[in-house]
LORO-886474 format. One record per residue (C-alpha): residue number from 1; residue in three letters; x negated, y, z. Coordinates in Angstrom, 2 decimals, always signed. Each point is the difference from the previous one (the first is absolute). Example, Ala and Ser with C-alpha at 12.3 -4.5 7.8 and 13.67 -1.06 7.14 Angstrom:
+-----+-----+---------+---------+---------+
:   i :  aa :    east :   north :      up :
+-----+-----+---------+---------+---------+
:   1 : ALA :  -12.30 :   -4.50 :   +7.80 :
:   2 : SER :   -1.37 :   +3.44 :   -0.66 :
+-----+-----+---------+---------+---------+
***
This chain:
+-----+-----+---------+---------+---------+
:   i :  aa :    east :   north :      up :
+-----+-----+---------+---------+---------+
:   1 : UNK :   +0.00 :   +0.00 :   +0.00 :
:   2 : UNK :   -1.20 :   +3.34 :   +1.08 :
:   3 : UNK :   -1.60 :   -0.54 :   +2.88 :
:   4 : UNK :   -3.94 :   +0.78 :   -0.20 :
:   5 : UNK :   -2.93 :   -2.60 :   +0.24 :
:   6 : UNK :   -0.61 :   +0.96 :   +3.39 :
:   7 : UNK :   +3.64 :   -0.30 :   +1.25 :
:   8 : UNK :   +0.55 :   -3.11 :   -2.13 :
:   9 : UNK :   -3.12 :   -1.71 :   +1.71 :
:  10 : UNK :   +1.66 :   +1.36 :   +3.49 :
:  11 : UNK :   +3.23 :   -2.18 :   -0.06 :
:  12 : UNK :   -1.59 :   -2.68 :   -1.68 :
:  13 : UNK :   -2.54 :   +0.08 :   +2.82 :
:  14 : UNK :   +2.72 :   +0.57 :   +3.02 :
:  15 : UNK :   +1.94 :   -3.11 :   -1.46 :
:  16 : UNK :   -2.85 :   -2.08 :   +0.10 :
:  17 : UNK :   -1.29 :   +1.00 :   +3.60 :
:  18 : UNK :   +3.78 :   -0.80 :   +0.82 :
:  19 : UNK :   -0.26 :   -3.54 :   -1.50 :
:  20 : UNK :   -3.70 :   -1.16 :   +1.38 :
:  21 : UNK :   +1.45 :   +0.96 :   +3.45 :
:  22 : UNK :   +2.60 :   -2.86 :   -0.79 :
:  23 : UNK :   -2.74 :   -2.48 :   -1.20 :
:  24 : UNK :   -0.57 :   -3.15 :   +2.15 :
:  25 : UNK :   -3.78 :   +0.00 :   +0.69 :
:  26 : UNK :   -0.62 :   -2.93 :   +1.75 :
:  27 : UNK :   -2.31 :   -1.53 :   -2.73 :
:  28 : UNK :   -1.80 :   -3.47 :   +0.88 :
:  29 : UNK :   -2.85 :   +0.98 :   -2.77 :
:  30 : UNK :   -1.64 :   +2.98 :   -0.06 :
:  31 : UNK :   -1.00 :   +0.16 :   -3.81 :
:  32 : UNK :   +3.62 :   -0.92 :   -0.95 :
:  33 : UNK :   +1.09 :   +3.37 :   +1.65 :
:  34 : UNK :   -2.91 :   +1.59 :   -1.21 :
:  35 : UNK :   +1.42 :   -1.26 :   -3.47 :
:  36 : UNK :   +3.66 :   +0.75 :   +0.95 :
:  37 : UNK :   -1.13 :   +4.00 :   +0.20 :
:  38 : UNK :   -1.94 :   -0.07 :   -2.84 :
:  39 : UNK :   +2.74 :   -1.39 :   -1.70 :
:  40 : UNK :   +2.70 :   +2.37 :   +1.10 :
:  41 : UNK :   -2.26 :   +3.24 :   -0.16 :
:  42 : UNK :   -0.60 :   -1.12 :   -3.85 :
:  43 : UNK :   +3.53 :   -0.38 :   -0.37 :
:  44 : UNK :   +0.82 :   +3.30 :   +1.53 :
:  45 : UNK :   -2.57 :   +1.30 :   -2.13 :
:  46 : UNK :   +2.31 :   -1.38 :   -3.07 :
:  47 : UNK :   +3.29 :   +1.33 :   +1.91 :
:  48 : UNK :   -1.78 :   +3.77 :   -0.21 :
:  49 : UNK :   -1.45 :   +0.06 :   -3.15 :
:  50 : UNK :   +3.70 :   -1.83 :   -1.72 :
:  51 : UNK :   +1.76 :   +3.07 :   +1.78 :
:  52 : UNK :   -1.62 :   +2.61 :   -1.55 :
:  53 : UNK :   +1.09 :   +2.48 :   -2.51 :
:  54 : UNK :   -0.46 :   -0.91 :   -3.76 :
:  55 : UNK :   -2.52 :   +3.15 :   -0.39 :
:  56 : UNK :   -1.99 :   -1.97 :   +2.17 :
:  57 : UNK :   -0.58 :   -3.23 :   -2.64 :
:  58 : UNK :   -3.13 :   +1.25 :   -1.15 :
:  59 : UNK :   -2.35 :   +0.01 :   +3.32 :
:  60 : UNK :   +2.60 :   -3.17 :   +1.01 :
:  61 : UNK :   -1.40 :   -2.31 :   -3.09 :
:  62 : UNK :   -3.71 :   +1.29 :   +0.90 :
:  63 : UNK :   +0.44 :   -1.17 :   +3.85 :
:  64 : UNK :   +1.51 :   -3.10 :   -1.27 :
:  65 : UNK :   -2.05 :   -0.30 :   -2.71 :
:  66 : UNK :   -3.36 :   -0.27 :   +2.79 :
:  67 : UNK :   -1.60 :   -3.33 :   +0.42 :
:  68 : UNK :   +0.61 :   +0.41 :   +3.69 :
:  69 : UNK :   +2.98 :   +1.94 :   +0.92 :
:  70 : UNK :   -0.88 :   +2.77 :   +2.79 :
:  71 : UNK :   +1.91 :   +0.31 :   +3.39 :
:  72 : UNK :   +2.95 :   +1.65 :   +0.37 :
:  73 : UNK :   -1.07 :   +3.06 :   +1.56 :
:  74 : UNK :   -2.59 :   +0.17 :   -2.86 :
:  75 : UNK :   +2.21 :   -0.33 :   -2.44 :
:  76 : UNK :   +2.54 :   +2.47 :   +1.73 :
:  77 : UNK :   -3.03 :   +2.39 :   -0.05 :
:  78 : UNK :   -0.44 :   -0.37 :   -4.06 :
:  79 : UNK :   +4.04 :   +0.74 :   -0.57 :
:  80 : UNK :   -0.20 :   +2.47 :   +2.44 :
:  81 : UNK :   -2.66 :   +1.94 :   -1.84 :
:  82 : UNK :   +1.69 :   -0.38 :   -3.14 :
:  83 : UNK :   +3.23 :   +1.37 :   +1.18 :
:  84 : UNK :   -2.03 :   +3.35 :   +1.47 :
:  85 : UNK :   -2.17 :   +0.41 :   -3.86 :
:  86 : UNK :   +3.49 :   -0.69 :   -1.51 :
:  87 : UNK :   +1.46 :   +2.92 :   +1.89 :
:  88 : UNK :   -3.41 :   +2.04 :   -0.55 :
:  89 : UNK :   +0.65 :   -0.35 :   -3.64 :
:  90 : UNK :   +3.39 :   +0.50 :   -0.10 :
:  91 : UNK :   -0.15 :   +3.32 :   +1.30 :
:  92 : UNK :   -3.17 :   +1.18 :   -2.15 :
:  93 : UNK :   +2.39 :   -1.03 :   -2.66 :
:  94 : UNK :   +2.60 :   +2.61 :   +0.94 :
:  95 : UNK :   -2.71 :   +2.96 :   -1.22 :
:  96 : UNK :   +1.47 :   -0.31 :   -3.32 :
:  97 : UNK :   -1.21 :   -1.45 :   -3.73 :
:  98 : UNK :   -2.68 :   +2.61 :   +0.05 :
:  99 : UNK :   -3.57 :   -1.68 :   -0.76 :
: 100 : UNK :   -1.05 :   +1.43 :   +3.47 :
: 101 : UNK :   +2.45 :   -2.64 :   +1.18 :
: 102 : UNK :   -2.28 :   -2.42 :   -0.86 :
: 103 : UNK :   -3.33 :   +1.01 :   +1.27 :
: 104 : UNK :   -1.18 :   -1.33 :   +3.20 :
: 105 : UNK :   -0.73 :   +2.42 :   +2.64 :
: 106 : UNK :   -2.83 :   -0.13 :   +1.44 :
: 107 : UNK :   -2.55 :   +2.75 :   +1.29 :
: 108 : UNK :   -0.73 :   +1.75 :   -2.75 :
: 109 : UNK :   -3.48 :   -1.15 :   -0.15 :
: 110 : UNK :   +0.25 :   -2.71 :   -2.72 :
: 111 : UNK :   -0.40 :   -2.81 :   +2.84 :
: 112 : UNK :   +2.13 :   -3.00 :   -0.56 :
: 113 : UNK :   +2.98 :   -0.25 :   +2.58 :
: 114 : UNK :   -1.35 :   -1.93 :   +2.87 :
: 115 : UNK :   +0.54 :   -4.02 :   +0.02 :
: 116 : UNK :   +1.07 :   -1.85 :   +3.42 :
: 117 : UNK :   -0.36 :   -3.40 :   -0.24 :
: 118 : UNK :   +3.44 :   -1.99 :   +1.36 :
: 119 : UNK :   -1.93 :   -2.87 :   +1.62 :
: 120 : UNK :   -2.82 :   +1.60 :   +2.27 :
: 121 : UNK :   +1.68 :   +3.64 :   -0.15 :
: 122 : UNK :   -3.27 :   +1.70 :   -1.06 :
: 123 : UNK :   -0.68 :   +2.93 :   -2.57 :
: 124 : UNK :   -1.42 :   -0.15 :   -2.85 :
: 125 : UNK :   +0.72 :   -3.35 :   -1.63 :
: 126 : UNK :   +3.22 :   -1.99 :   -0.87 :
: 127 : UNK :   +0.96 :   -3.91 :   +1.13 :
: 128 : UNK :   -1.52 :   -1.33 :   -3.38 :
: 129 : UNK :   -3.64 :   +1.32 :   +1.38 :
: 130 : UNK :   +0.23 :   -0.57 :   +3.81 :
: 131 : UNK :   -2.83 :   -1.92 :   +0.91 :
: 132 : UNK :   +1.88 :   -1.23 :   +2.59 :
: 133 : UNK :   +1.73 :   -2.16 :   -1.79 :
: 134 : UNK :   -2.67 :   -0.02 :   -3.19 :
: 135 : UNK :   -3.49 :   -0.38 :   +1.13 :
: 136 : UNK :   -1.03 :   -0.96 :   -2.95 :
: 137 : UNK :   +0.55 :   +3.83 :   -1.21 :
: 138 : UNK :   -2.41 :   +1.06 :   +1.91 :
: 139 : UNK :   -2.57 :   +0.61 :   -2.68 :
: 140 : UNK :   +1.91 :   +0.96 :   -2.49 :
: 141 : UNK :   -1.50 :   +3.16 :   -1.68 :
: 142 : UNK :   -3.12 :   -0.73 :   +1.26 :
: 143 : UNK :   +0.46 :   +1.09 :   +3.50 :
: 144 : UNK :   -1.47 :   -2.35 :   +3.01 :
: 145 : UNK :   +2.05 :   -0.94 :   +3.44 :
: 146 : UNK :   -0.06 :   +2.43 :   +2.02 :
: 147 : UNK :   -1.95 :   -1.84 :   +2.44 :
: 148 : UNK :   -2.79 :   -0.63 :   -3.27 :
: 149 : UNK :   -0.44 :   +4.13 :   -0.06 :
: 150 : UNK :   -1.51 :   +0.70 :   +3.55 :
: 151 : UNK :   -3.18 :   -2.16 :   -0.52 :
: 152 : UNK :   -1.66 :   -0.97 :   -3.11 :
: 153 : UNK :   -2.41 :   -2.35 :   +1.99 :
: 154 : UNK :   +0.95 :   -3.59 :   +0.00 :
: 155 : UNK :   +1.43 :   -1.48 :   +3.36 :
: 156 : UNK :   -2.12 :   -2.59 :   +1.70 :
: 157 : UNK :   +1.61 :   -3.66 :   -0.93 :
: 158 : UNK :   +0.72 :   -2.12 :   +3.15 :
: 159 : UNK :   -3.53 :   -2.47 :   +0.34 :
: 160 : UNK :   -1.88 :   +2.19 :   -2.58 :
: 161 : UNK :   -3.02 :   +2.17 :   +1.72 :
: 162 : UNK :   -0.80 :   +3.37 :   -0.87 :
: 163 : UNK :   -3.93 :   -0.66 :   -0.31 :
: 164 : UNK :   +1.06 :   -2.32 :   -2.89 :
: 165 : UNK :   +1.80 :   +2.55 :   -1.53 :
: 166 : UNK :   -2.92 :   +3.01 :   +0.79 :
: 167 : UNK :   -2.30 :   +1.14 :   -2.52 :
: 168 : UNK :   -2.88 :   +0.23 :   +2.63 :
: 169 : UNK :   -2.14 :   -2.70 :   +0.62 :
: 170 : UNK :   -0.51 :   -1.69 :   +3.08 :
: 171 : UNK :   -3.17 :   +1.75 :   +1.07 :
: 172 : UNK :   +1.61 :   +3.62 :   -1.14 :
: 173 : UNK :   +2.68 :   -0.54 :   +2.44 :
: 174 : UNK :   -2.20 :   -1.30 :   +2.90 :
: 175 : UNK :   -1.64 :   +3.49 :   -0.57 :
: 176 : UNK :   +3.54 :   +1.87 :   -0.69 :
: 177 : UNK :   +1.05 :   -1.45 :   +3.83 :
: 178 : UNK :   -3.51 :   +0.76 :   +1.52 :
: 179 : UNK :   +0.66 :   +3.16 :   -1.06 :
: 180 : UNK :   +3.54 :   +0.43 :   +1.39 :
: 181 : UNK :   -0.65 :   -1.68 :   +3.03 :
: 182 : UNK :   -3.26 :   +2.53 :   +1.03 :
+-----+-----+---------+---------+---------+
***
């Protein structure tokens, strides 16, 4: 109907906290109820994303369209967002048929508008470049881990010795650590 994301998710979520307080929990295996939940969150996961608005179908094919389908608080979060851009958009699109209607606002300094990534919530890249959940993006453009950049020299390997790896001899470091050690 009419009701918004946020207010659809509220009843659906009062009804179910109304039901679990009816559910017999005397389970005689704990991984069966551990299954039972998983189960029945899934399924309510189903429940929300069924009840939604058809202007919704797009982002609900992607989420069901994942090889592992998210939570549903996740997945609440993702509809969520796309109900607030939706309404973002709809009102830019009251300024008219005016090619200014169609230019993204930004600063005025030629800077692309800033990206916020949905999964870790941090600026300046999108879900399809978190390296949370793509590690293997992390040199992409040439650019190191972060944890690569602070020291270009090689970390000792666990049973390896420094003096195997130094380019002083043996008798140049015995004079190196007299000389520290005066």
């Amino acid at each position: 109907g009419d009701l918004s994301v946020a207010s659809f998710y509220a009843a659906l979520k009062t009804k179910w906290e109304e039901l679990d307080y009816h559910v017999n929990d005397d389970w005689k295996c704990g991984v069966d109820h551990a299954l039972y939940w998983e189960k029945e969150w899934m399924d309510r996961t189903f429940i929300f994303l069924g009840g939604l608005r058809d202007e919704f179908e797009t982002i609900r094919s992607q989420i069901l369209n994942c090889d592992e389908i998210p939570g549903i608080e996740e997945v609440y979060a993702r509809i969520e967002s796309e109900e607030q851009r939706r309404q973002i958009m709809h009102i830019d699109s009251h300024q008219g048929n005016s090619p200014a209607a169609f230019v993204s606002h930004t600063s005025g300094t030629g800077q692309r508008p800033t990206r916020r990534c949905s999964h870790c919530n941090k600026v300046g890249h999108s879900v399809d470049f978190c390296w949370d959940l793509h590690p293997e993006k992390r040199l992409v453009r040439g650019r190191p881990p972060p944890h690569r950049r602070a020291s270009s020299v090689p970390e000792p390997s666990p049973g390896s010795s420094n003096v195997a790896k130094s380019k002083l001899s043996s008798d140049q470091l015995r004079e190196l650590q007299a000389y520290i050690s005066r």
